[in-house]
N, C-alpha and C positions, 0 to 999 in steps of 0.2 A: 788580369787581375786575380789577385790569391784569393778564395772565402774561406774562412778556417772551419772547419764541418764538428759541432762540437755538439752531435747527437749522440756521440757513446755518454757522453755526461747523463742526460735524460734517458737512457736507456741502458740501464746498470740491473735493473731483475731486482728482485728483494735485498735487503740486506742481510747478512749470513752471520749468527757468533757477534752479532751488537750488545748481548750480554755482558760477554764474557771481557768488555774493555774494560781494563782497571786505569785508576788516575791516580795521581800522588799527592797525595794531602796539600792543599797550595796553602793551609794556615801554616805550616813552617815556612814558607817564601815572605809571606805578608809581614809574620812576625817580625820580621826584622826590618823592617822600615816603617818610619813613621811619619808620612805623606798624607798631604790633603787628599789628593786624590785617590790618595789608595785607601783613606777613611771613609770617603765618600762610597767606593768601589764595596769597600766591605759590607758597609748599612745595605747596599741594594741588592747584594749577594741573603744576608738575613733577609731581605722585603720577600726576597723570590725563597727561599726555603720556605716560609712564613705563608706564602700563596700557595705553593704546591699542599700544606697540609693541609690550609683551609681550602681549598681544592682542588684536588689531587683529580688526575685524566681518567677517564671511565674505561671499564673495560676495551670498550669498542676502540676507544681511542689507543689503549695500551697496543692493538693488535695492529695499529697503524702508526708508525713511527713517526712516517713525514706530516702527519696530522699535527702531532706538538711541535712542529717548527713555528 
């Protein structure tokens, strides 16, 4: 029988240059459709922008990444 050994996953070392990933504006994708779902998808996109400033991760938390999962 096969076991697939899928400890390198859990044992990857810190993350490296997590800064430095840039994303591309997804309100130009959104824009152009006009979907229930994807109104709905928007509103909880503001809920959670809206949460982070009313409270935003503490320092300690900033220095651990996998903490804001």
């Amino acid at each position: 029988m096969f076991y697939f050994d899928d400890e390198f996953l859990f044992d990857q070392g810190p993350t490296r240059k997590l800064g430095e990933i840039q994303f591309h504006d997804y309100n130009k994708a959104f824009e152009l459709y006009n979907l229930p779902n994807l109104t709905i998808f928007k509103e909880q996109i503001n809920t959670f922008k809206e949460s982070l400033i009313m409270a935003p991760a503490s320092k300690e938390q900033m220095k651990d990444i996998e903490a804001l999962q």
